[in-house]
C-alpha positions in Angstrom: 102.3 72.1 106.6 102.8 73.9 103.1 101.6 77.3 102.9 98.3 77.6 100.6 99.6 80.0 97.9 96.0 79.9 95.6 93.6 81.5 98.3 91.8 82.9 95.6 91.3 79.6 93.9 92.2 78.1 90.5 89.6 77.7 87.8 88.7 74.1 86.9 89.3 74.8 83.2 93.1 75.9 84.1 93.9 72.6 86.0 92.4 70.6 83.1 94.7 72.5 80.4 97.4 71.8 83.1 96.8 68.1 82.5 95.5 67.7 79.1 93.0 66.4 79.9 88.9 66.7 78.9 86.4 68.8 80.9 83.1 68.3 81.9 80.5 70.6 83.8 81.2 74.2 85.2 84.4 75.2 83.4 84.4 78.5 86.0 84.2 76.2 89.3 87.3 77.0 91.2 89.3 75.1 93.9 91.2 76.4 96.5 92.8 73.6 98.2 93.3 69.7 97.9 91.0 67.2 99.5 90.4 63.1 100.0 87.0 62.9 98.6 85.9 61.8 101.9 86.6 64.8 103.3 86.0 67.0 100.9 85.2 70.7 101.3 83.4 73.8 99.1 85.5 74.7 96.4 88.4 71.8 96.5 90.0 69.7 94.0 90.0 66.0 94.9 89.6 62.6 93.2 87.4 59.9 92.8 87.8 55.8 91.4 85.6 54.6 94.4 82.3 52.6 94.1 80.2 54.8 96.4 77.8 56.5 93.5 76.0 58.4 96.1 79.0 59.9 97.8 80.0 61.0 94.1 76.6 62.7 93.3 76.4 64.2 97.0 79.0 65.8 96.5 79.3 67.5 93.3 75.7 68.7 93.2 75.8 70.1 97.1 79.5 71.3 96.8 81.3 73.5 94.1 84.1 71.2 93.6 86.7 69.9 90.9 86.8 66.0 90.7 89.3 63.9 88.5 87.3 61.1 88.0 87.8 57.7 85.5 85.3 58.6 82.5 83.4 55.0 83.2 82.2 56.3 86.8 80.0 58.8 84.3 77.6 56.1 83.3 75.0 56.6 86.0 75.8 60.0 87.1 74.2 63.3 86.1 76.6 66.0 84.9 77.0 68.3 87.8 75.5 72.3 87.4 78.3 74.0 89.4 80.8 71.4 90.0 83.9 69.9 87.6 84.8 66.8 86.3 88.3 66.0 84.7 88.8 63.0 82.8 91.4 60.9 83.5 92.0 56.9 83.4 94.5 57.2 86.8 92.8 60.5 88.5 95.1 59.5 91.8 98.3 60.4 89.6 96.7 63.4 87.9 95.4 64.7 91.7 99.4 64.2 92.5 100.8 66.2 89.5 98.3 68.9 90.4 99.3 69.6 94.2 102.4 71.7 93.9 99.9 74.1 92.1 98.3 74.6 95.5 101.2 75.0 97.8 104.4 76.3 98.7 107.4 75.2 100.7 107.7 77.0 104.2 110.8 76.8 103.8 112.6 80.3 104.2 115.1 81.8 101.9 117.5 82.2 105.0 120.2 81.0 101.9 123.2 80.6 104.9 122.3 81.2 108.6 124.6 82.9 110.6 124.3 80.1 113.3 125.7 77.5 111.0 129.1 76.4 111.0 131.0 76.1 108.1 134.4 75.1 107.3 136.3 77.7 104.8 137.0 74.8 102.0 133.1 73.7 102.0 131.7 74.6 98.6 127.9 76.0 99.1 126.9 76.0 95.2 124.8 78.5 93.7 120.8 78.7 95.3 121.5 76.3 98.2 120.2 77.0 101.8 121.6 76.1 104.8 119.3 76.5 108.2 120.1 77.4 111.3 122.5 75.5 113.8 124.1 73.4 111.0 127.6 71.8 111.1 129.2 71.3 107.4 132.7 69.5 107.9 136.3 70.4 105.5 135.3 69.8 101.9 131.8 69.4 101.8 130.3 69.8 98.3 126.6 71.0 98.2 125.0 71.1 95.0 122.7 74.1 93.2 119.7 74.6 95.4 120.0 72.1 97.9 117.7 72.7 100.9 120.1 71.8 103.9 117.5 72.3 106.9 118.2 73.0 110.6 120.8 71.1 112.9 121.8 68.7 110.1 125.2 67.6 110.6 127.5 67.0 107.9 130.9 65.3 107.9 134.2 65.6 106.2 134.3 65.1 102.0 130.5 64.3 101.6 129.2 65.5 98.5 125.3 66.1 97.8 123.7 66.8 94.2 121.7 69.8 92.7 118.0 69.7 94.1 118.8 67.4 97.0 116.9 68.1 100.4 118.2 67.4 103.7 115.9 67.4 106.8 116.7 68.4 110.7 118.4 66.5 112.7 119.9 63.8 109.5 123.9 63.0 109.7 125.9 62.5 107.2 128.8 60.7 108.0 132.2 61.7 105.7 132.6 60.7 102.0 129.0 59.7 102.0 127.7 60.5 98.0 124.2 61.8 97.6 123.1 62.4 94.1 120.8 64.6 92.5 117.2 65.3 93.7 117.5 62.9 96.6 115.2 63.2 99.8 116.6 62.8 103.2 114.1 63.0 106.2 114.9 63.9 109.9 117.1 61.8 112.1 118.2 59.6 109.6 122.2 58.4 109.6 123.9 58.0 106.4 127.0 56.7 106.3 127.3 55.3 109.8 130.1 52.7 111.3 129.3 49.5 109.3 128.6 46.4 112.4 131.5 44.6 112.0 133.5 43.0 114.8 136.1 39.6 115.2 137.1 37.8 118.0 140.0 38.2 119.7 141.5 35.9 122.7 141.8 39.2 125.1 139.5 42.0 124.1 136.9 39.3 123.3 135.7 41.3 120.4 137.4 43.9 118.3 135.8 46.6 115.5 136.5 46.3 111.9 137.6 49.5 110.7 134.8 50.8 108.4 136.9 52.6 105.9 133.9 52.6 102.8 131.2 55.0 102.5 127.6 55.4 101.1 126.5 56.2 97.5 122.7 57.2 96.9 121.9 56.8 93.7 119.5 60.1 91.9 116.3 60.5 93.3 116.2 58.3 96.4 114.3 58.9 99.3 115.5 58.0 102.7 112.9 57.8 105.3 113.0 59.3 108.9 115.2 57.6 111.2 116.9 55.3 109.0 120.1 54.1 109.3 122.1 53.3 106.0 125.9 52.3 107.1 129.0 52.6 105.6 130.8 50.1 103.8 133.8 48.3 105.1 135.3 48.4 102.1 134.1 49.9 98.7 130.4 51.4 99.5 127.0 51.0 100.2 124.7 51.5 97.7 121.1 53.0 96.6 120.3 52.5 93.3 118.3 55.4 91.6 114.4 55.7 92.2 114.5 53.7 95.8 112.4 54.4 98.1 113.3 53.7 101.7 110.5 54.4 104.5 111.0 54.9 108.3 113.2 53.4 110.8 114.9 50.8 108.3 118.4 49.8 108.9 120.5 48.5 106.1 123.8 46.8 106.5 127.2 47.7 105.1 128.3 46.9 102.1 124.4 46.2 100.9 123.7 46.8 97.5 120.1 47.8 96.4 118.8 48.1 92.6 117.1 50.4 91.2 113.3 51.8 92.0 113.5 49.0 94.7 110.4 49.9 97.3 112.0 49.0 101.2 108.9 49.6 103.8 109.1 50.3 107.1 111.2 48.6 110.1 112.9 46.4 107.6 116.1 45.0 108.3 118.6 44.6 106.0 122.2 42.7 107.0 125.3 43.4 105.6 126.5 42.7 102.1 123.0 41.6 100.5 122.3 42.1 96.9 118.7 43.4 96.4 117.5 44.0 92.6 115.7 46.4 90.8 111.7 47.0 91.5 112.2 44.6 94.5 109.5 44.9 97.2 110.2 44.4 101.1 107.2 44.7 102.9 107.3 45.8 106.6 109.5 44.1 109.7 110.9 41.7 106.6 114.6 40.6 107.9 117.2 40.0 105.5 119.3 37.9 106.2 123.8 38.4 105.2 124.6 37.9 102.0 121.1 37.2 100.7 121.0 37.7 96.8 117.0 38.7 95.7 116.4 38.7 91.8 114.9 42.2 90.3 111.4 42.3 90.5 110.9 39.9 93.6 108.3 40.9 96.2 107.7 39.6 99.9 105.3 40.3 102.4 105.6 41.9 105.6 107.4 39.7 108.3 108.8 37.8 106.0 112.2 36.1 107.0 115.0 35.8 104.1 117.9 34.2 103.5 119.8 32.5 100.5 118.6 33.7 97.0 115.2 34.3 96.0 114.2 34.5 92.1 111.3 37.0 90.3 107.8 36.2 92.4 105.9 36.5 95.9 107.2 35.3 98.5 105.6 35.3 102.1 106.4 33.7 105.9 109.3 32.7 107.5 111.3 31.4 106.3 110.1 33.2 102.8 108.5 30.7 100.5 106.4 31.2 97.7 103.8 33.0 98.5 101.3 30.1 97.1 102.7 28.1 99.1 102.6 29.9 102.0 98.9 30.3 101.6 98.5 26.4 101.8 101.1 26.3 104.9 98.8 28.6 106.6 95.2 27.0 105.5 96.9 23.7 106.9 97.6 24.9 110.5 94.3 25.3 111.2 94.1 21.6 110.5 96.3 19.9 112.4 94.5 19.8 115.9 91.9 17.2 114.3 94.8 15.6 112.3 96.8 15.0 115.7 93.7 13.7 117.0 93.1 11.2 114.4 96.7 9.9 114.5 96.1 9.6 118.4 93.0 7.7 117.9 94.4 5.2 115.0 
């Protein structure tokens, strides 16, 4: 958990001149921490664009609190005595900008621990950290104030940009490229051995060398556990703004777009072409050498293969995902339907 750095509290007034934003009720209310409105405490900031009327007027006139609320929800609500409202048509987002105010990173200024090993020709730039128990292979580049944390292994040549974060326990295989301001949670594998293999008449299978690597793109996040591998030839690649959740695994050669959204146990096979603000949902499989259009979203589970234009898409295999609805709706009509063929 972050460390609460504003014990003392921050007045309401101050977090709405943070935002720009409009200001109604006690100016002087302060907040101390961050909240879900369902939870909220005494003297929090949190945010409301529910329905629940009562739960907002419960807790603003029991509680000395700062809400972001949309300026509609206002309508039928009195103006609270010793609680805050700020004004804002998207109060989730303005809650988000206004949580760094609140905490700090635990992270400790150990800049290079003593327990990590380091080869002589790594470069450790200006304001990075390096934990405890580290291994940073022969020509390593990390960027100005990287956050390298404990037992994070790092192979020959890789190179990570300014502001990056690595977390314990990632790999990083060699010549893997990670840009600027990029997130990499624990246990994840970046730059493993593509899965590539060919028959052969005595060994029955033989690897593929996996000479490529693994380029993420500024500001991607990899989630924990993933697995991202290395190209066979030429390289894998993020595009910039991606965000990749938890236990994915995406194939060599792949290449994602830009501020592409891949959730949770997806599967992606090798040498796919994903576009830009694409959407896989969780546990979708993508099939090799499937091409998806920017902008193309598909429900969890779904099952892909081919090439898929702009739109929803559901089931498996993915079809529209208007159709899919009437696929679905029909099932539960074919036991009477096979009856009254039976019967004719």
């Amino acid at each position: 958990m972050p460390k609460i750095i504003h014990e003392q509290g921050i007045a309401a007034i101050d977090l709405a001149k943070e935002l720009k934003l409009e200001i109604l009720g006690s100016k002087t209310c302060t907040a101390k921490t961050v909240e879900a409105i369902e939870d909220a405490k005494p003297y929090c900031l949190t945010f409301f664009k529910g329905k629940s009327e009562l739960l907002l007027e419960s807790l603003t006139q029991s509680l000395n609190n700062v809400v972001i609320i949309i300026p509609e929800k206002l309508k039928n609500s009195p103006l609270p005595k010793d609680s805050a409202y700020i004004l804002s048509n998207d109060p989730f987002k303005s809650f988000l900008n206004l949580i760094p105010k609140f905490f700090e990173s635990d992270v400790s200024e150990y800049q290079i621990h003593p327990t990590s090993v380091i080869h002589p020709s790594a470069i450790i730039k200006q304001g990075a950290q390096v934990g405890p128990f580290c291994s940073i292979a022969k020509d390593v580049v990390i960027g100005e104030n990287c956050i390298i944390h404990s037992n994070v292994t790092i192979y020959p040549r890789v190179n990570v940009g300014k502001n990056s974060i690595i977390h314990s326990g990632a790999s990083i295989r060699e010549d893997v490229i990670i840009s600027e301001e990029c997130i990499i949670q624990n246990g994840a594998v970046i730059g493993g051995d593509g899965f590539g293999y060919i028959p052969d008449s005595q060994k029955g299978l033989i690897s593929v060398p996996q000479i490529g690597n693994v380029v993420l793109e500024k500001n991607v996040d990899v989630g924990a556990n993933t697995c991202i591998d290395r190209a066979t030839l030429g390289s894998t690649k993020i595009g910039s703004g991606s965000k990749v959740d938890n236990l994915v695994q995406i194939g060599h050669n792949t290449q994602v777009g830009s501020f592409s959204i891949i959730c949770g146990q997806a599967a992606i096979a090798g040498s796919s072409k994903i576009g830009n603000q694409v959407i896989l949902g969780g546990n979708v499989g993508v099939a090799d050498h499937t091409e998806i259009a920017d902008g193309a979203r598909f429900a969890a589970f779904s099952g892909l293969h081919g090439h898929y234009e702009k739109g929803d898409y559901a089931g498996n295999p993915a079809l529209p995902a208007s159709t899919y609805r009437r696929v679905v709706a029909s099932l539960t009509k074919l036991p009477d339907l096979i009856k009254k063929v039976r019967g004719m």
